[in-house]
DRENDO-1510 file (C-alpha; in Angstrom, 1 decimal, always signed):
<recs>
REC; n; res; u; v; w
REC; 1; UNK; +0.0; +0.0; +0.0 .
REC; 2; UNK; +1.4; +3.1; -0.9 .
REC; 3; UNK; +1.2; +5.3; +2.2 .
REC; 4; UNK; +2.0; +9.6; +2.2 .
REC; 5; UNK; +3.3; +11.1; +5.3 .
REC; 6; UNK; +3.4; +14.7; +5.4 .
REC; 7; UNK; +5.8; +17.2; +7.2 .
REC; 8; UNK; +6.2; +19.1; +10.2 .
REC; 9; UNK; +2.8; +21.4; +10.7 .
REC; 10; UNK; +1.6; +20.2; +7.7 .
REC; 11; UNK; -1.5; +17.4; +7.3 .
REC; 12; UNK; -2.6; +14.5; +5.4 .
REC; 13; UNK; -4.8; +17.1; +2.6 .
REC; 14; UNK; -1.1; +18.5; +1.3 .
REC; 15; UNK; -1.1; +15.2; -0.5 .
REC; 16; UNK; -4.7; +15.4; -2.3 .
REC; 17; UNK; -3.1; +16.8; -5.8 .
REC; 18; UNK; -0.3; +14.4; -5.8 .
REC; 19; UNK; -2.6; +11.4; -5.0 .
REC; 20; UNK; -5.0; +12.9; -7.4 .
REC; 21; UNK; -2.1; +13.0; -10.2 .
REC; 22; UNK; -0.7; +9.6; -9.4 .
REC; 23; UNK; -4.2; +8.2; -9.4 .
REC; 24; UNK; -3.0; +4.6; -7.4 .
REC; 25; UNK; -4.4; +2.8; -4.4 .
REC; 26; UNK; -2.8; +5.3; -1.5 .
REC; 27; UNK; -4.1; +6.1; +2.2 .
REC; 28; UNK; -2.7; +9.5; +4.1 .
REC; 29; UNK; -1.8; +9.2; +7.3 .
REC; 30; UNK; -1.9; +11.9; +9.9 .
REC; 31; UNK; +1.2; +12.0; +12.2 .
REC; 32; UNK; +1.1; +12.3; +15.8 .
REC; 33; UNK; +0.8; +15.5; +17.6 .
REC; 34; UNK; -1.0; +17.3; +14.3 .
REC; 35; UNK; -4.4; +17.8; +13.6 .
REC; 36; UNK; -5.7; +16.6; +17.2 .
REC; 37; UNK; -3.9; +13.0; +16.7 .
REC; 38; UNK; -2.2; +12.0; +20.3 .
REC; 39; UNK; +1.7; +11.5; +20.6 .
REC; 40; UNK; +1.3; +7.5; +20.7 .
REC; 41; UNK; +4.4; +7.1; +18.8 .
REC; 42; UNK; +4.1; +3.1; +18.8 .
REC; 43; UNK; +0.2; +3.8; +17.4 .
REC; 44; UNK; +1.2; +5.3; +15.0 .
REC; 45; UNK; +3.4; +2.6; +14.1 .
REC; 46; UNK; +1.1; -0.1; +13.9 .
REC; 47; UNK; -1.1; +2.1; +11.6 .
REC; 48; UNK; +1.9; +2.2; +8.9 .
REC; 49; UNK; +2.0; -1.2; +9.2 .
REC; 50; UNK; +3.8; -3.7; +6.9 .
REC; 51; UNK; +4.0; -3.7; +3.1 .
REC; 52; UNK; +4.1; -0.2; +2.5 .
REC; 53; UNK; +5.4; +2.3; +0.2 .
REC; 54; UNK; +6.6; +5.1; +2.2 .
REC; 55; UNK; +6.2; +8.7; +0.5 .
REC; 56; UNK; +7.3; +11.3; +2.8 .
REC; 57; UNK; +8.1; +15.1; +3.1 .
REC; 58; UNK; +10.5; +16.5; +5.2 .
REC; 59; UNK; +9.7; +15.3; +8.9 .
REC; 60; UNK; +7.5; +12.2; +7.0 .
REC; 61; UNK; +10.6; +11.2; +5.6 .
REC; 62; UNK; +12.8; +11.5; +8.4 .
REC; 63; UNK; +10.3; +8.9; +10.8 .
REC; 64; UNK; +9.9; +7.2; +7.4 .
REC; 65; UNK; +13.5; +6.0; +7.2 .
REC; 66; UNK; +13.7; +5.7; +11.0 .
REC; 67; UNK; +10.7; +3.0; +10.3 .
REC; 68; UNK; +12.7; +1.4; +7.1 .
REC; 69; UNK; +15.1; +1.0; +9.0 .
REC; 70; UNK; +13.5; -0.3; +12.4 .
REC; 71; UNK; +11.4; -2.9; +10.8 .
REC; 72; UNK; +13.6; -3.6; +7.9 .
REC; 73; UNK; +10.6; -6.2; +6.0 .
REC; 74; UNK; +7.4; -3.9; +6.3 .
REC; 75; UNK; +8.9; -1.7; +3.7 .
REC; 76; UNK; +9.4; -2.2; +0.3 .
REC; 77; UNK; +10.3; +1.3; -1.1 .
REC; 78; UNK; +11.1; +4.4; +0.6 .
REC; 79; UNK; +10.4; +7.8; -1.7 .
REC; 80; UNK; +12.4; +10.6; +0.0 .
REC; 81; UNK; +11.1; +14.6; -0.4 .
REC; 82; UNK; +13.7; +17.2; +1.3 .
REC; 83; UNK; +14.1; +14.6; +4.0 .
REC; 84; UNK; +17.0; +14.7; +6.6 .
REC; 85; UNK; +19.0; +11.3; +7.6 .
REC; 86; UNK; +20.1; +13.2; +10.9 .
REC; 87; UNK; +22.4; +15.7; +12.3 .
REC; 88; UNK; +24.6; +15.9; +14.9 .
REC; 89; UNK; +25.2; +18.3; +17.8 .
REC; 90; UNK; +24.4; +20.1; +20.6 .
REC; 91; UNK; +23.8; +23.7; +19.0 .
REC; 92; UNK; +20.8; +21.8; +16.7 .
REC; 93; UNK; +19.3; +20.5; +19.6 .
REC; 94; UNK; +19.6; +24.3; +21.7 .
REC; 95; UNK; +18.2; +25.5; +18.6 .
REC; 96; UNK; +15.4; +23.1; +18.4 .
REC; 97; UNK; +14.9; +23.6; +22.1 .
REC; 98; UNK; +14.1; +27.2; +21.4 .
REC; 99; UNK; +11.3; +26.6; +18.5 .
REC; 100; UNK; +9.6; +24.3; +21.4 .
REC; 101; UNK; +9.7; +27.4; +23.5 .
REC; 102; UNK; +8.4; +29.8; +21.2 .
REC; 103; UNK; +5.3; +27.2; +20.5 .
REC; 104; UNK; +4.9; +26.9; +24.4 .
REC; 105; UNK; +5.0; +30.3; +25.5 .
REC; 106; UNK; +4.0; +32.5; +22.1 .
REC; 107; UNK; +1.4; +30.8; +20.7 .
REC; 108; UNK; +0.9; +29.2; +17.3 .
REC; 109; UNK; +0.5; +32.5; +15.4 .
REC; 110; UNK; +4.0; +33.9; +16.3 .
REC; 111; UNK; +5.3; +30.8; +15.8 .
REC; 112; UNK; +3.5; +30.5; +12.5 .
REC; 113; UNK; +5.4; +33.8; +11.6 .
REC; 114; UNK; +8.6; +33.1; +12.8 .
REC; 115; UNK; +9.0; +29.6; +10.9 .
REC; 116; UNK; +8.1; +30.5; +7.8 .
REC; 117; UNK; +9.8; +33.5; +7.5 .
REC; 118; UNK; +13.5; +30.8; +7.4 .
REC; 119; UNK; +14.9; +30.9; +4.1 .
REC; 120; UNK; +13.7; +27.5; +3.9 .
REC; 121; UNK; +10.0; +28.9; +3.0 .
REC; 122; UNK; +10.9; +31.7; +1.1 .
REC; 123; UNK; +9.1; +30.3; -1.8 .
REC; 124; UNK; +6.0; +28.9; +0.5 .
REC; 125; UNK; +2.7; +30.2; +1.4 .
REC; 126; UNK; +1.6; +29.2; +4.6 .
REC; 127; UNK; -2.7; +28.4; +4.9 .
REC; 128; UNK; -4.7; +28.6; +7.4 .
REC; 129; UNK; -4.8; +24.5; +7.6 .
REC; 130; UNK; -1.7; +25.0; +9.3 .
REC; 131; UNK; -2.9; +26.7; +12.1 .
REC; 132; UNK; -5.3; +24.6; +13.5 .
REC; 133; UNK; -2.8; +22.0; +15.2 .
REC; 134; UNK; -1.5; +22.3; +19.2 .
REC; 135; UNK; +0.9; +24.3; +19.8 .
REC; 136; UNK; +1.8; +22.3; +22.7 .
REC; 137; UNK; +1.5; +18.9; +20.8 .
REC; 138; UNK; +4.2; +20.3; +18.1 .
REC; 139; UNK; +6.4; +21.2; +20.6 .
REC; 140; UNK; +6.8; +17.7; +21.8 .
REC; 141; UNK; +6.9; +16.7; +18.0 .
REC; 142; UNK; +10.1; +18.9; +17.8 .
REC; 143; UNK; +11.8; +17.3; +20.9 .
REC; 144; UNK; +11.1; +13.8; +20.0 .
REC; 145; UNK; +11.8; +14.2; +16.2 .
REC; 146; UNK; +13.9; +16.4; +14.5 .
REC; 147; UNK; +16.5; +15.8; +12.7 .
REC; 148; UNK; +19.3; +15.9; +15.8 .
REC; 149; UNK; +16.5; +14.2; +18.5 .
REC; 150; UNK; +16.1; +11.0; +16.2 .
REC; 151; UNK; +18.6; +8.9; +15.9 .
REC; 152; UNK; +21.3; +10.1; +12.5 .
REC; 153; UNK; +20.4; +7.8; +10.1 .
REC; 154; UNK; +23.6; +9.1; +7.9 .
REC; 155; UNK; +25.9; +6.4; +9.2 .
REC; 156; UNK; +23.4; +3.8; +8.4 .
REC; 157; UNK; +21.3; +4.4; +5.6 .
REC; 158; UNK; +23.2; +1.3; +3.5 .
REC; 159; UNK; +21.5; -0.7; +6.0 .
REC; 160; UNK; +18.1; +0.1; +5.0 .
REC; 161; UNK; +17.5; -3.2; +2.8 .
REC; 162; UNK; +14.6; -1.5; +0.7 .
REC; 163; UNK; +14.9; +0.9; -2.2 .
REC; 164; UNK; +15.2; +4.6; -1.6 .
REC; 165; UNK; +15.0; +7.3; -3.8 .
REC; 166; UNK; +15.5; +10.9; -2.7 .
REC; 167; UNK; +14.0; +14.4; -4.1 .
REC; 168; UNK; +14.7; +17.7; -3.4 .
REC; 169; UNK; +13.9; +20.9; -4.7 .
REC; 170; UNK; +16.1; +22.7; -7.1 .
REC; 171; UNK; +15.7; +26.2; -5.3 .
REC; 172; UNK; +16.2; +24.5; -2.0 .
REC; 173; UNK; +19.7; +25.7; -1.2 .
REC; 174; UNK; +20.0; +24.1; +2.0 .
REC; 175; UNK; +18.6; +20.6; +1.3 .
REC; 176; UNK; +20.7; +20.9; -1.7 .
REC; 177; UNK; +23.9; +20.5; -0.2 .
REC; 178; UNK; +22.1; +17.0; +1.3 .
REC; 179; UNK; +21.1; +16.0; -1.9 .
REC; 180; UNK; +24.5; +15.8; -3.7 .
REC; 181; UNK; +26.0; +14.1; -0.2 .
REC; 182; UNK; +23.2; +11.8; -0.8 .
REC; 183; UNK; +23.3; +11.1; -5.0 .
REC; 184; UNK; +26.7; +9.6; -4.4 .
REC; 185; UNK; +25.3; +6.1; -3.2 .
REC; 186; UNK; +21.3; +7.0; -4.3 .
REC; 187; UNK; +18.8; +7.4; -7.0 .
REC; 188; UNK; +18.2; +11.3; -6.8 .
REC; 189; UNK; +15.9; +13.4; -9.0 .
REC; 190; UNK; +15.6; +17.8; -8.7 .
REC; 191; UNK; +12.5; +18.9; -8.4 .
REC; 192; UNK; +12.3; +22.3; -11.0 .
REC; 193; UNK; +10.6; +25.7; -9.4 .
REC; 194; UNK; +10.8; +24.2; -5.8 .
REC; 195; UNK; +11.7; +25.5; -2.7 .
REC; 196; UNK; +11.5; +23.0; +0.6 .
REC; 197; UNK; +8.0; +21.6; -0.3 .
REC; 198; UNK; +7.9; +20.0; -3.4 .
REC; 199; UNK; +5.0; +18.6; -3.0 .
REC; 200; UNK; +2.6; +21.8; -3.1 .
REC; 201; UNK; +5.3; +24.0; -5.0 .
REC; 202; UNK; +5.5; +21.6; -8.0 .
REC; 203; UNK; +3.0; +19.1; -7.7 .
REC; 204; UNK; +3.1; +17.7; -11.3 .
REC; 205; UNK; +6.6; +17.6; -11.8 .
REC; 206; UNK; +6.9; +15.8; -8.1 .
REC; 207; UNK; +4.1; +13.2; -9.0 .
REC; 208; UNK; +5.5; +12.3; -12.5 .
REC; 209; UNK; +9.1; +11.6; -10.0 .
REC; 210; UNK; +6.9; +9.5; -7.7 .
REC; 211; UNK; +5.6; +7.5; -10.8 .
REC; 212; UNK; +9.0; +6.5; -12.0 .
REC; 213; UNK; +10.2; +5.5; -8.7 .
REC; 214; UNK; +7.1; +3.7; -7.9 .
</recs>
């Protein structure tokens, strides 16, 4: 079953046009601590289940690998979008540390305002979709998951059995510099007129990548 797992903030209707364009069997799953959906991390992992396609953006491609490479024979292909294997060190996690506290103690507006406006958005506009999750709830998403709170994937990613491809977007200047560590031992395929999130920047040129990796 192919399964989509959408980003950070994001939720499981980012993936409607893509599924639409692709036009296979697929589900959307919500990840925990968005859209009301309780941190039960091991839930969560008994919904993906076993025989799966992964498709996943950003943070959905981060747990994704983490679950390739957990439970190495639920996963027959893993299809990458501006996902992270991991980082290292203490200033990423201080850093991280401080988005939590903005969420806890600003409030999902400012925060709203102060993660987009990263270079990593410049070419996204955020909806009001994205405003309706916990500010609370995220804040433990960031502490359990990103990409220096899960465990680096970098040193490991030959060990994931299944095939992976990557994709990142071609105006994406810091994923870009993971992309071409990455395409030295991977399939991976530039997204055109993309910033971080290929997915609702470039839709069709995304799905037709999904279609050949499929």
């Amino acid at each position: 079953m192919i399964t989509f797992l959408h980003g950070f903030l994001g939720v499981k209707e980012d993936w409607e046009e893509i599924a639409s364009i692709i036009n296979l069997p697929h589900r959307c799953l919500t990840l925990p601590g968005h859209q009301g959906r309780s941190l039960d991390w091991e839930g969560f992992e008994k919904e993906i289940g076993e025989d799966v396609t992964l498709i996943g953006y950003s943070l959905g491609g981060r747990l994704a690998m983490q679950y390739a490479y957990k439970f190495p024979r639920r996963v027959k292909k893993l299809i990458l979008l501006s996902a992270n294997p991991g980082e290292e060190g203490e200033k990423r996690r201080e850093q991280d540390e401080k988005w939590a506290k903005v969420l806890e103690e600003e409030g999902m507006e400012r925060f709203l305002d102060k993660w987009y406006a990263q270079p990593l958005f410049k070419t996204f506009k955020v909806d009001r979709m994205r405003r309706r999750h916990n500010p609370k709830m995220l804040a433990e998403v960031i502490r359990r998951c990103s990409p220096a709170n899960l465990p680096n994937l970098w040193p490991k990613l030959k060990k994931i059995s299944c095939p992976m491809v990557f994709l990142f977007g071609d105006h994406d200047i810091r994923y870009q510099l993971i992309g071409k560590k990455l395409q030295k031992s991977f399939p991976v395929a530039w997204i055109p007129k993309s910033g971080h999130a290929i997915h609702l920047e470039n839709p069709n040129a995304c799905a037709k990548q999904i279609l050949e990796a499929l």
